[in-house]
N, C-alpha and C positions, 0 to 999 in steps of 0.2 A: 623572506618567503617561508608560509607552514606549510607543513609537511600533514597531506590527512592521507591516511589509510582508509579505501570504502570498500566493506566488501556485500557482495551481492550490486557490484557494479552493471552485470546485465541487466539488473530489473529497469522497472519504471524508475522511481526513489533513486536509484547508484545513479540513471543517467543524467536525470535533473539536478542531482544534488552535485553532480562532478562538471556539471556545465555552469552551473550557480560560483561553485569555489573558483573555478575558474576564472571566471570576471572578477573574482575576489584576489586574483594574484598567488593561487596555492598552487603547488605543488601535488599529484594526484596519482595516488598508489593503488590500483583497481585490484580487487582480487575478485576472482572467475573461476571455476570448475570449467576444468576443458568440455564438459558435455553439457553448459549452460550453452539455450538457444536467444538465437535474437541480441547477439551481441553487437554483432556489424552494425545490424540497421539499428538500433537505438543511439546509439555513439556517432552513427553517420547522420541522423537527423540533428542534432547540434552540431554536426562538423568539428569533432574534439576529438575522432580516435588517435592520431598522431598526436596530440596533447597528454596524454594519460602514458601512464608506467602500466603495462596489465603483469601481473604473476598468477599464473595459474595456480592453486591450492582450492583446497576444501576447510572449512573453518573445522571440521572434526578431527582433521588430523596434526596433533601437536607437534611433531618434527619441520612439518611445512610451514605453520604458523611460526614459531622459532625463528627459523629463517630467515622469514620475511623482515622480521622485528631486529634481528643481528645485523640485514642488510641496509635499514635504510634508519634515517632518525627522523620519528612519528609522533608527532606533534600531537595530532588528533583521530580517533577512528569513530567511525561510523558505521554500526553494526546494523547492514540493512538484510545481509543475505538470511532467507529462511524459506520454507516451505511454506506458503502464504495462503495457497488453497484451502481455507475451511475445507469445502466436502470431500478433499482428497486426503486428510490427513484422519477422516474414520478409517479408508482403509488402508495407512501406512503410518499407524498411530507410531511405531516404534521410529522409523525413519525419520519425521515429524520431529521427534522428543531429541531424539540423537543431535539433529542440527538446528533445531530452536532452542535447546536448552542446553545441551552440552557443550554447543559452539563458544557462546557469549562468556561463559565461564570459563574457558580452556584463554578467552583472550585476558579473560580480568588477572588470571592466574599469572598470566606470560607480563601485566603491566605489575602486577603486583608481586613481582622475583626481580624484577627487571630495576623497583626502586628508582622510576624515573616519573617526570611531572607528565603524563602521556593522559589524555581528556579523553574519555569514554563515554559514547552516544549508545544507544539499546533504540533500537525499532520495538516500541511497546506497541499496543491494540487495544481497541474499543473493545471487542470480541471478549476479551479478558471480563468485562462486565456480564455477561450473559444474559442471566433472566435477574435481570434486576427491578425490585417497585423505586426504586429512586430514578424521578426523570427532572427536568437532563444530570446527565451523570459529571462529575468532578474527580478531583483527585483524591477526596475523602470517601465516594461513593464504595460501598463494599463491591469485591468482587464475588463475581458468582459462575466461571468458566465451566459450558457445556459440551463444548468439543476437546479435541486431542490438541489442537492447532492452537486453542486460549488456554489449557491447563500445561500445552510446553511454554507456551509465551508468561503465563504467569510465575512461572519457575522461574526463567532469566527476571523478571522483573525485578524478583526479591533479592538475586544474586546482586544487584546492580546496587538495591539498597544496602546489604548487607556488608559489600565491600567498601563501599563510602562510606560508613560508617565506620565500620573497622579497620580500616586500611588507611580511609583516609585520602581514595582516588578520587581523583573529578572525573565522578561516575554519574548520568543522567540519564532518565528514562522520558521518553516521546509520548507521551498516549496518543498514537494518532488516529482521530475516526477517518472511516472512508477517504480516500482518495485518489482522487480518477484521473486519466489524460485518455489519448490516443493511442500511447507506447504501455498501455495495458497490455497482459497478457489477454488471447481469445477464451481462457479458460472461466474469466469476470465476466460478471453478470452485463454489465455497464458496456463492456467491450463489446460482448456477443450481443446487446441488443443493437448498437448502432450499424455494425458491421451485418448483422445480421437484415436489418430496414435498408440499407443501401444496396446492399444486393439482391432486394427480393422488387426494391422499385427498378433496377436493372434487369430483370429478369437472371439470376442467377442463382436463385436459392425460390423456394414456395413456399417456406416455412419454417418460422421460430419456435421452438418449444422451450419452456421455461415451467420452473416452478412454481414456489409460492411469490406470488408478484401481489401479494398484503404486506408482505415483509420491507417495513421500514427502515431507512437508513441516513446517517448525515453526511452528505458527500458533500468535497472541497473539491480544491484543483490542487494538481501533486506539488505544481512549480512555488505556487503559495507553504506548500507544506516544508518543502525543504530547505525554504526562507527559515520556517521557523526552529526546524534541527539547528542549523549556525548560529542562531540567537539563544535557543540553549546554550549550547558551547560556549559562547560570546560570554554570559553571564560573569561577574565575580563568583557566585557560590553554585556548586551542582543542586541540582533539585532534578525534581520530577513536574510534567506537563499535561496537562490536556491540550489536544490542537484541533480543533471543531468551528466548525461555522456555525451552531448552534439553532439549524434550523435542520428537519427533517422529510425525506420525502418516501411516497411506496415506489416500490419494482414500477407499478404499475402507473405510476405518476410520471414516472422517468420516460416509460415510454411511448405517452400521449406528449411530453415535450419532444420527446427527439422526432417522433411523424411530425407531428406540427412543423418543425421545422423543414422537413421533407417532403410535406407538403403531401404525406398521406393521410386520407381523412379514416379512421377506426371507428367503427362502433362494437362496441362489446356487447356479447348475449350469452345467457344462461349462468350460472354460478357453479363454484366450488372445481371440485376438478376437471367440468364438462365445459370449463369456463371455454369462448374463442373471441378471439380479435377479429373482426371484418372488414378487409379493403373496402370502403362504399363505392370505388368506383368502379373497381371489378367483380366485387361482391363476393371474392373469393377469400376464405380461411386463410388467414396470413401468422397468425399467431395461437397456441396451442400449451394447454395445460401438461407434461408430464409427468406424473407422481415420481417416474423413476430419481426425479430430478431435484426434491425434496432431500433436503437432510434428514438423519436420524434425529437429530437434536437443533429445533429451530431458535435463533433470535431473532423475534419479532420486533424490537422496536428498540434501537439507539438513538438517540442525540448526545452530544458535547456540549458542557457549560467550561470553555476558556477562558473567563474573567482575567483565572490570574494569567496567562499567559499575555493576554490582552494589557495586564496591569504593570506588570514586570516588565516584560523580555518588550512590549512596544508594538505587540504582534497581532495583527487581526487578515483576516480572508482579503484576495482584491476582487475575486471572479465568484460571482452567486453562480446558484442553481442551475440557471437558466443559460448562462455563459456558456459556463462548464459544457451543459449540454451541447450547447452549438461550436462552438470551438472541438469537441469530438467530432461531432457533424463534420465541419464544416473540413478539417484533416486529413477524415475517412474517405472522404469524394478525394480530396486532391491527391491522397497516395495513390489512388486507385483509380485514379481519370475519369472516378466515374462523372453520371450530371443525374441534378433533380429532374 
């Protein structure tokens, strides 16, 4: 039986990917800040919390890290925990850097003193691309990071190379684009539109406001994604990934599939930020443009070209677009009793 260490086990990624190993026969070391929300119910929707080891720590603090590492023998980690929120890490850029970049390197430090065969995963990001003219982007594409949240992730990225090389660890980096479930935070864009449409055909909410809904993106499903983490790991040699479905859609594409499904019918009128969405059957404002809502610094448009992951590691998407979509749908009504 391996032994993996996941930390940022309450997110999306730590609970799929600890429910995944699990069917794999592993052994499952969670780390958690005691002030991470939505631990319960993420781990109780796969029914795995009694399965899982949790240790409370913060990946910034090297005494607790230590610890954990003298406690148990760690086969594999998976560096999921970080501050994931683009538009929140404008305004806690320091915070941001602290545990996206400091973290990853305080573990490579502890595997690399430690002189032990211990396999290191890094949650990289598409975001790290920024405004790039190369489409779709690869693992050769240059980076060009415009937030706080892609130039601390592009830090740990290079840490990850640097120590493989140098050191000599089976250290890997993920590029991974978009990827969505139901056990999203409501902070996503993805999350808050579904949950947002199901309670406004419920009568419980009158109105979505959002951004830039031009802003393209390549979304997966999360459960496909952290198939593909273990299949890194899995490899003979560490390398670096792209993990993309390779196709792309707007804000605003997303949310003509998820009504559709819901069986609201939208028409949209006027443009730019006066833009609105209209119920047609109650002719009421359902959707709304807020500038506040915009980032400082926008990416307009990602896709993923996975070849080589697809060529290597064996790995391709199982759930399109459209899946995706409705399997959100379709989770969002049953946690919440709602009906179409």
């Amino acid at each position: 039986m391996k032994t993996a260490l996941i930390t940022g086990i309450a997110g999306q990624d730590g609970s799929y990917l600890a429910d995944f190993l699990i069917k794999k026969n592993y052994k499952i070391i969670g780390l958690d800040r005691r002030s991470s929300r939505d631990y319960q119910s993420r781990l109780e929707h796969f029914k795995i919390k009694d399965k899982i080891i949790l240790e409370y720590s913060d990946i910034t603090e090297n005494s607790s890290l230590e610890r954990i590492f003298n406690k148990y023998k760690i086969d594999e980690v998976y560096n999921l925990a970080a501050q994931s929120f683009v538009a929140s890490s404008f305004l806690t850029p320091i915070t941001t850097t602290e545990i996206n970049s400091l973290g990853p390197l305080k573990i490579l430090e502890i595997i690399r003193n430690k002189k032990k065969k211990i396999k290191f995963y890094q949650a990289s990001t598409s975001e790290m691309y920024g405004e790039t003219i190369q489409i779709p982007q690869n693992e050769n594409t240059p980076f060009n990071p415009i937030s706080p949240y892609a130039i601390s992730k592009l830090f740990s990225y290079y840490c990850v190379k640097s120590y493989r090389k140098a050191f000599k660890i089976f250290a890997c980096n993920g590029i991974l684009f978009n990827h969505e479930s139901s056990l999203r935070g409501n902070e996503f864009v993805t999350k808050k539109i579904i949950s947002s449409l199901v309670k406004i055909i419920n009568c419980k909410q009158k109105v979505l406001f959002l951004g830039n809904i031009y802003s393209k993106r390549d979304w997966g499903f999360a459960g496909d994604y952290v198939e593909a983490m273990w299949k890194i790991m899995q490899y003979k040699e560490p390398d670096d990934y792209v993990i993309s479905t390779g196709k792309q859609f707007s804000i605003k594409e997303f949310i003509n599939t998820a009504a559709k499904f819901l069986k609201i019918r939208i028409v949209w009128k006027y443009k730019g930020i006066n833009e609105v969405g209209i119920d047609r059957k109650t002719n009421k404002e359902i959707i709304k443009i807020d500038k506040k809502l915009f980032r400082p610094n926008e990416v307009d448009s990602l896709i993923g070209d996975s070849r080589k992951a697809k060529k290597i590691l064996k790995w391709k998407p199982k759930i399109n677009f459209k899946n995706l979509v409705k399997k959100m749908c379709v989770e969002e009504l049953e946690q919440f009793n709602y009906k179409i």
